[in-house]
N, C-alpha and C positions, 0 to 999 in steps of 0.2 A: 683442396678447393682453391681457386681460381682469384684473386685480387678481385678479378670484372666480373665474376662467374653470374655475378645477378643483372639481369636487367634494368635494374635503377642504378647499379652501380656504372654501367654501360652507359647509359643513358647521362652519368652525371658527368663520366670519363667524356663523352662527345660536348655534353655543355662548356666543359670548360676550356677543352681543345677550341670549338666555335670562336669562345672570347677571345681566349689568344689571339687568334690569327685575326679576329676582326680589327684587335689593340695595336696589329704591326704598324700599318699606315700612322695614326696616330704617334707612336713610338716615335717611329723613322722622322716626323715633322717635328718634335719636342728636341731629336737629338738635332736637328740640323739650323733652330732656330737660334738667332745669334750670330750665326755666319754670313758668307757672303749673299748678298740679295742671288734672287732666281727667279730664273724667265717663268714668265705666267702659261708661255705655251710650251714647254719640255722639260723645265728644273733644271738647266743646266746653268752652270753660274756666271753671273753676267760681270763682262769686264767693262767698266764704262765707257770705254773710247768708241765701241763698236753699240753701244744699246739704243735702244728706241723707247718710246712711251707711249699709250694711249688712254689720254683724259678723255673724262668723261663730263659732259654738260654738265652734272652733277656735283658742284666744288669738293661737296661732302664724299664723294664718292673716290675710293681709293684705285688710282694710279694704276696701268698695268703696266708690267715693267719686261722687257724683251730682252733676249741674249745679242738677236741679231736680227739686219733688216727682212730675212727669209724668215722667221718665229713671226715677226710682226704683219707680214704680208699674209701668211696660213691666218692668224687671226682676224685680221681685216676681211679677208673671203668669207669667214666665218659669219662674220655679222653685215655682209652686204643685202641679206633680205628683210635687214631691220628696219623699221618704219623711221627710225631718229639713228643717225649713226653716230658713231664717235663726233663729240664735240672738236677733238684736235689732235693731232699727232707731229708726237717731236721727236725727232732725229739727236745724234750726234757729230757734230762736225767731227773727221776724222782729223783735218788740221790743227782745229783749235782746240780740241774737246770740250766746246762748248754747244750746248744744246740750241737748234735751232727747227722753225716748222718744216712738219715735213714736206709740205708744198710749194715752201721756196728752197726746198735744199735740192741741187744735183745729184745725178744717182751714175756709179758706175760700175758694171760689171767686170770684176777682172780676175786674173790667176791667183789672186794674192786673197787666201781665205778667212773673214773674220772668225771662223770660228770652227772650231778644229771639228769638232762631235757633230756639226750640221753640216759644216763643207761648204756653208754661205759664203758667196765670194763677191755680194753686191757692196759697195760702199758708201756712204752718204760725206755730200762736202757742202761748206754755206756758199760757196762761188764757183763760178764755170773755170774760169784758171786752174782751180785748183785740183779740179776734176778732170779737165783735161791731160794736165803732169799725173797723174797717180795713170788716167790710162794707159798715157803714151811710155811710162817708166813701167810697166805691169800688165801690159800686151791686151788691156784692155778697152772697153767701149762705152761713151758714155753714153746712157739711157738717155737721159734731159731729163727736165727741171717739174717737179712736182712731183704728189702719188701719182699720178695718173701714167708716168714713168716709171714707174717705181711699180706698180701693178701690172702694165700692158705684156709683160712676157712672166714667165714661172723665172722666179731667182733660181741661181743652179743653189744647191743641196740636198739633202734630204727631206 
């Protein structure tokens, strides 16, 4: 006779199998907590010189936190048919690495990819100088100054 031969035994063999694999996700986020932060739109891990942010009106409300300005645009379209948008969005300067709004910062498209697994190759700078030297050294182009640069074409990657 058969370990499963009965039907409850069957039955308890699939329940428990069920749990399992419902446990994996969970698993996977207990093993990875503690480590490097991770983008809110693909889990990949965010190096800070290249990440973005979107606050939320909500002070109490937790931070989303970007790999790169291409994760952070997919999510901004996301929530374009929302009645209140995002309160604010912050870039990082790639000069200073210091964080700056995304509506005053320069945006520029070039060869040079922030991010190897997206193929993002848009950059964010707090001044036009400095945006211009990253094009002109990196055969690229500058978008101009605001989201609305930053939005008006699809960033190359994935």
């Amino acid at each position: 006779m058969s370990l499963l031969s009965t039907p409850l035994r069957r039955r308890a063999a699939f329940v428990v199998g069920l749990a399992i694999v419902a446990a994996l996700p969970l698993a996977a986020r207990l093993l990875r907590a503690g480590g490097p932060a991770r983008c809110a739109w693909d889990g990949v891990a965010i190096e800070p010189r290249f990440s973005a942010r979107l606050l939320d009106a909500d002070p109490d409300a937790a931070a989303e936190s970007f790999c790169c300005l291409c994760c952070l645009v997919r999510r901004l379209r996301t929530l374009a048919t929302l009645p209140t948008p995002p309160a604010r969005v912050v870039v990082t300067d790639e000069a200073s690495a210091s964080e700056v709004d995304g509506n005053s910062a320069w945006y520029v498209e070039s060869a040079v990819p922030t991010n190897r697994s997206t193929e993002c190759r848009v950059h964010a700078f707090a001044d036009e100088a400095a945006a211009a030297r990253h094009a002109a050294a990196f055969h690229g182009t500058v978008r101009g100054r605001g989201l609305s640069a930053l939005l008006e074409d699809a960033p190359g990657g994935r």
